[in-house]
N, C-alpha and C positions, 0 to 999 in steps of 0.2 A: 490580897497582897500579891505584887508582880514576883516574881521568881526570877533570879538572876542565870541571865544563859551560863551554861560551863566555860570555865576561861581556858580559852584557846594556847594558852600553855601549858596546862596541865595535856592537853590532847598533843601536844607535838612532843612533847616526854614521852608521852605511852608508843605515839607511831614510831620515835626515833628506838625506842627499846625493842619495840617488836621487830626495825630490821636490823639490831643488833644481834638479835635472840636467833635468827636467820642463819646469820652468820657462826655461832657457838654450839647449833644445835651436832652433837655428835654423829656424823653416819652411822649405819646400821652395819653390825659384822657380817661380813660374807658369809652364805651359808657353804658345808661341805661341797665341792663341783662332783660331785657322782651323778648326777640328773644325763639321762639319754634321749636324743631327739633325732629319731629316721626319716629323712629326706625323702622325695621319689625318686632319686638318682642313684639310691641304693643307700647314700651316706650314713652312716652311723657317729653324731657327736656327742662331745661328753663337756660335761660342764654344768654352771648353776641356771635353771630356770627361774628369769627372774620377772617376768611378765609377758602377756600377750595384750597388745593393748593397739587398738586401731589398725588389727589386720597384720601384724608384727610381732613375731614371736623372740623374746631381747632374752639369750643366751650369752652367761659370762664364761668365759674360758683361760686358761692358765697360758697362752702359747699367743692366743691371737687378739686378748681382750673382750668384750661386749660384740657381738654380733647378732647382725637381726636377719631372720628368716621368714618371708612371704608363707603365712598363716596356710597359705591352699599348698603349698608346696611340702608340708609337712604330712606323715601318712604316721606317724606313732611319737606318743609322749612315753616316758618314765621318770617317776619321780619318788622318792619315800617319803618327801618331804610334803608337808600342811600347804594348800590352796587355799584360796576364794577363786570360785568359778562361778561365772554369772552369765548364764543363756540373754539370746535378743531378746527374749521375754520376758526377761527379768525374774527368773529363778535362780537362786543365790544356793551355792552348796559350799561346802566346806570339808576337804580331803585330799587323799592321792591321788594321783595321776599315775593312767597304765595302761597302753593298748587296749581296744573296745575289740566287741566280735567280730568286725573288718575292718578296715583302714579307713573307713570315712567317722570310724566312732573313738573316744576317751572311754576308758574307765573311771568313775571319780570313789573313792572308797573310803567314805568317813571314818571318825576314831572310835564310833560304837554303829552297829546296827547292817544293814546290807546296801551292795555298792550299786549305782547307777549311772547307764551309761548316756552321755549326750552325743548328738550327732555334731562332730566338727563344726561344720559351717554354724550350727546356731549357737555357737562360743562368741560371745564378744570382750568377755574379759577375764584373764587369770592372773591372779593377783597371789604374791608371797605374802602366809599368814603370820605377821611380826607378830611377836610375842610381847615386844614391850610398848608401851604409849610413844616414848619419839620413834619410834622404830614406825611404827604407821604414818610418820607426817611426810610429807612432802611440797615443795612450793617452788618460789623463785622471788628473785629483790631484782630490780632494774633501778638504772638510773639514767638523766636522759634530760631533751630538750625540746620545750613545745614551743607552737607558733598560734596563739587564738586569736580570730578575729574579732571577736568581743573587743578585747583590747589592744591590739597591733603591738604587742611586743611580745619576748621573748621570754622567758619561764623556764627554769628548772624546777624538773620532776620526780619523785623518788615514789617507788611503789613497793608494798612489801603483799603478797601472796602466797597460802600454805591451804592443804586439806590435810585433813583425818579421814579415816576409811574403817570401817571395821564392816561384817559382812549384813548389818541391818544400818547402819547410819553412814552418811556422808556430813562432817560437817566443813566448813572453811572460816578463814580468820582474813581480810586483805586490808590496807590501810594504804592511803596516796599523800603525798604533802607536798604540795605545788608553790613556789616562793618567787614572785616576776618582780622584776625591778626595770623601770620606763627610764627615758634617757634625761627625762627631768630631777629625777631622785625620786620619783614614788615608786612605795614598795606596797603590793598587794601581797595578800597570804592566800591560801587555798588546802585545807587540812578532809579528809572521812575516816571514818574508822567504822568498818562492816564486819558482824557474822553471821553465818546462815549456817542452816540445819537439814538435812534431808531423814525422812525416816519413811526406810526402804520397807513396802509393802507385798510385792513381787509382782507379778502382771505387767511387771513396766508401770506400777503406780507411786506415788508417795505424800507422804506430808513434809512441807515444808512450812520453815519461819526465817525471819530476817529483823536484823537488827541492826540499825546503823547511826553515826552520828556524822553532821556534815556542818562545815562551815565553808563561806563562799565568796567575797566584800561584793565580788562584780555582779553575782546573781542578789545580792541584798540579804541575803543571809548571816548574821550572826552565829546562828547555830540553830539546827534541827537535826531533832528526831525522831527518827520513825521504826514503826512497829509492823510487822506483816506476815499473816499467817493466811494455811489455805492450800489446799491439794492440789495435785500435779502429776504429771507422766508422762513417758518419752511417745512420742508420736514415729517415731524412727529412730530404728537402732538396729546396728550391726556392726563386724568388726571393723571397722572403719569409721566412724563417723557415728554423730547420735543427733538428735533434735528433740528438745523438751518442753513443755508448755506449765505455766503457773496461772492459779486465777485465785486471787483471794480477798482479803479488807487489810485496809494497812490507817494506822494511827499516824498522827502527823501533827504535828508539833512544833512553832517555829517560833522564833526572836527575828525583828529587825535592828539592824546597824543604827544607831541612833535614838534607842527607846529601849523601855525593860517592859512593854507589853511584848504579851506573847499570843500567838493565835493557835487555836486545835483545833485541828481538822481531820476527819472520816475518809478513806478513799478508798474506789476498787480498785484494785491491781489486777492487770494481764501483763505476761511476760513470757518468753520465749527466749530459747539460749540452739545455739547451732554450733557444734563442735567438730573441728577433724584434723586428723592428724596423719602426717607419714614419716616413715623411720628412713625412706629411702634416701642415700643423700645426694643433693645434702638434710640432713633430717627440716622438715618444717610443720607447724602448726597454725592452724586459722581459727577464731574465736570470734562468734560477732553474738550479740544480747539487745534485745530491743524490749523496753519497761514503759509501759502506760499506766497513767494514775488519771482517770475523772475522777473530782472532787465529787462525792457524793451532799457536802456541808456546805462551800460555798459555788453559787452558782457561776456555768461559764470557765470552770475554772478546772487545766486540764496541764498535767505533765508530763513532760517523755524524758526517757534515759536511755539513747542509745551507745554504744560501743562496740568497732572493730578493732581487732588486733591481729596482725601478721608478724608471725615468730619466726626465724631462721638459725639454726646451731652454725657458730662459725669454728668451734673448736670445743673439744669432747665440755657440755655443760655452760659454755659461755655461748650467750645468744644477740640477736641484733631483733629488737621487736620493731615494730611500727602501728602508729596505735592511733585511728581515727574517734572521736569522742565528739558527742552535743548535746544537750540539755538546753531543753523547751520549757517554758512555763508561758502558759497566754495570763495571766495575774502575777506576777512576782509583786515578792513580800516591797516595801518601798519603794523605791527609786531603782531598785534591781532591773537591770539587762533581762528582755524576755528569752534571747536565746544567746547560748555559749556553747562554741567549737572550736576544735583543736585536733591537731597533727602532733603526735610526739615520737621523734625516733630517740631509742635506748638503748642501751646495752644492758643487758640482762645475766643471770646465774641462777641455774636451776640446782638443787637441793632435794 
């Protein structure tokens, strides 16, 4: 017996909640500003440490606001307050911060047992230990307007994107809802909804999984999903910038437009992700992902998922992205388009 695909309403409820939920989700309370950060210029500031992340150490202050300090120019931390600190090699600790035995080292001193010191330069990330579940989440909701060649018109885009962190897993939750309307009166829809999983191994290694559902009219898709698991690790990292690689088997599962047969399919995944970021302003971020699937089940039969995004803050949390996209299939499901791309610039709020 055929299985009826999920109806594509029930999935534009769940996406439109989720960048409600974006929007409601409560900030996190500041912590006390006692935290001390000695410059090489002699300076002495005070205030909350509240991350080091891509080479930038983001200091909140009572007088001058959030301020961010070039990671090499720093010679001493203090802090009473709970880390995650994670070496470029992917050793993860959990403690305080305190001047090391000279100025190129940290102290990191956990809440049982004896303290350990790393050498600055191989810090790529210090992260505030939230204590409660929203207090760990983080993301961003854009909204915005694409241009695909696929179908020469025009589209509005909605994305909603969040992660969770704790100091062995990374997960994320992101979901897109594309709605083009042509000058004739047809209206295309365009819905996914994804979450993935990292589970930090150290070495710079991990296990991952992925879960997602997609619907598409122009790719012939009704709805798919897929399933994909399979280890992974950064090939480059440092404070600045990281590069990750996935290889694993992914499930795959589709409906066409027009019919309640369904096809399943086996596939290997390789995938690789390139991240970087600066604080200096104007602050900006670059993100690009590139996803290969050969069919292992049917023959010939091979897909790609790439994506660029160029992020820039134009005012404290409000962003202007730009977001190249395409997706390849050499077999698509019916009468489906083999390749779709797009250009989307948005305006974005980061969370």
């Amino acid at each position: 017996m055929n299985r009826v695909p999920p109806d594509a309403s029930v999935v534009r409820i769940i996406a439109s909640g989720l960048m409600i939920l974006c929007l409601i989700v409560p900030p996190a309370a500041a912590r006390p500003k006692k935290d001390v950060v000695v410059v090489k210029n002699g300076d002495r500031l005070k205030g909350e440490i509240k991350s080091l992340k891509y080479g930038q150490l983001k200091l909140g202050t009572d007088s001058m606001g959030s301020i961010y300090i070039e990671w090499p120019d720093v010679l001493a931390v203090h802090s009473p307050q709970l880390f995650t600190i994670e070496s470029s090699r992917g050793k993860v600790l959990v403690g305080t911060l305190a001047p090391g035995s000279d100025s190129t080292r940290v102290r990191i001193q956990p809440a049982s047992g004896s303290a350990t010191e790393f050498r600055m330069a191989d810090i790529s990330l210090i992260d505030q230990l939230q204590l409660g579940f929203w207090n760990r989440i983080d993301g961003s909701v854009s909204f915005g307007f694409d241009y695909e060649k696929a179908t020469d018109i025009v589209l509005m885009r909605s994305r909603f994107d969040s992660q969770y962190r704790s100091p062995t897993k990374l997960a994320g939750l992101n979901a897109t809802a594309d709605i083009s309307h042509a000058a004739e009166g047809q209206t295309k829809e365009s819905f996914s909804i994804g979450s993935n999983l990292r589970l930090l191994r150290g070495k710079s290694r991990f296990w991952a999984g992925f879960l997602s559902w997609q619907r598409n009219e122009e790719l012939g898709i009704a709805s798919r999903l897929q399933l994909a698991v399979g280890p992974g690790g950064y090939l480059y990292r440092n404070a600045e910038s990281e590069l990750s690689l996935f290889a694993g088997i992914n499930g795959n599962q589709e409906w066409t437009f027009g019919s309640s047969d369904q096809t399943a399919s086996v596939e290997a995944v390789v995938g690789t992700e390139w991240r970087m970021f600066r604080f200096r302003e104007p602050e900006t971020s670059f993100y690009t992902s590139l996803i290969v699937l050969p069919s292992l089940t049917e023959s010939g039969r091979t897909r790609l998922d790439y994506n660029l995004t160029f992020s820039q803050e134009v005012i404290s949390d409000l962003t202007i992205d730009l977001t190249y996209y395409a997706d390849l299939d050499t077999k698509p499901p019916g009468a489906g388009e083999k390749t779709d791309t797009g250009v989307s610039l948005s305006v974005g709020y980061k969370f």
